[in-house]
C-alpha positions in Angstrom: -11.9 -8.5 3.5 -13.5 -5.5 2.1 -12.6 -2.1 3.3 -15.5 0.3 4.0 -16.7 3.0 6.1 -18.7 0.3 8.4 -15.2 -1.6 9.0 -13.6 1.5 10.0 -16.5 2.2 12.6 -15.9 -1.4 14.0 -12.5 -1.1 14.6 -13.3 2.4 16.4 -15.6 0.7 18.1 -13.4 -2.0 19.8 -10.5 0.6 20.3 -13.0 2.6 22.0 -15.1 -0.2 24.6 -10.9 -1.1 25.4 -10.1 2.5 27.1 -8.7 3.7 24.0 -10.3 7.8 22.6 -10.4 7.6 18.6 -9.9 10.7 16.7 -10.0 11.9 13.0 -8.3 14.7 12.4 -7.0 16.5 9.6 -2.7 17.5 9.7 0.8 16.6 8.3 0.9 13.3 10.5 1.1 9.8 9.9 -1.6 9.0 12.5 -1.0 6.2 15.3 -1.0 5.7 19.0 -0.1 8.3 22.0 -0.9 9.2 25.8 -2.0 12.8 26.2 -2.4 13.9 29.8 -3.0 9.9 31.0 -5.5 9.5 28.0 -5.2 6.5 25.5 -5.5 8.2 22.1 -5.7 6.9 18.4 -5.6 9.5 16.1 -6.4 8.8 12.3 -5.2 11.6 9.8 -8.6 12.1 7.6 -6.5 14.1 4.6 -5.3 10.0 4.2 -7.5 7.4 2.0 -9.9 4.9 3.9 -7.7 1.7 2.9 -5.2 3.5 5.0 -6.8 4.7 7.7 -8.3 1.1 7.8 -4.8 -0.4 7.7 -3.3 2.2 11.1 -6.2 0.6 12.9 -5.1 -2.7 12.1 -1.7 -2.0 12.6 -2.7 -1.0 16.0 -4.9 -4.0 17.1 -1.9 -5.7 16.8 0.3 -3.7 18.8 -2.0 -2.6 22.0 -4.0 -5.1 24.6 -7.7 -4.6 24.0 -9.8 -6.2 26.1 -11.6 -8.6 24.9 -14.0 -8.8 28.3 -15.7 -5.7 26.8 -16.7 -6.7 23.2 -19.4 -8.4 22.4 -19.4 -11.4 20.0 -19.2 -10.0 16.4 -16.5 -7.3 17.8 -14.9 -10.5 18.9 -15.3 -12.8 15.9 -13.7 -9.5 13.9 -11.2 -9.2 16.3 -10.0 -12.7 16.2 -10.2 -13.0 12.1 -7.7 -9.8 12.0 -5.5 -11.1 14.7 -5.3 -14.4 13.5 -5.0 -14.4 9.8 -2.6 -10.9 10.4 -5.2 -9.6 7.1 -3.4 -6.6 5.6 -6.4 -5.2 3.9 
């Protein structure tokens, strides 16, 4: 699987239709997954390549219950190709 700007987006995307607020941000941070004031947040460090900011969205679609109800059906067939094959791109 090819990493680009449009896969990044489509993992945002099926973060975001879960609950889940995406941010890019700039810092000394690895980026990952907190709750800020009962808020679901993913926050991407932007200072890091796009493979690896790819790869901490992955990571996390592997780790948190997205909900699947919400997504329609390519977010769904991309969803189910990263779970499945556990892709380290």
């Amino acid at each position: 699987m090819q990493i680009t700007r449009k896969l990044l987006k489509q993992l945002k995307t099926i973060f975001e239709k879960s609950g889940y607020q995406v941010r890019f941000a700039k810092g000394r941070f690895q980026g990952g997954y907190c709750i800020v004031s009962q808020k679901k947040m993913i926050i991407i460090n932007t200072l890091f390549p796009l493979e690896s900011q790819v790869n901490v969205l992955i990571h996390l679609l592997e780790q948190l219950p997205i909900d699947l109800s919400r997504l329609n059906e390519k977010e769904k067939e991309l969803f189910t190709k990263l779970s499945r094959s556990k892709i380290k791109v």
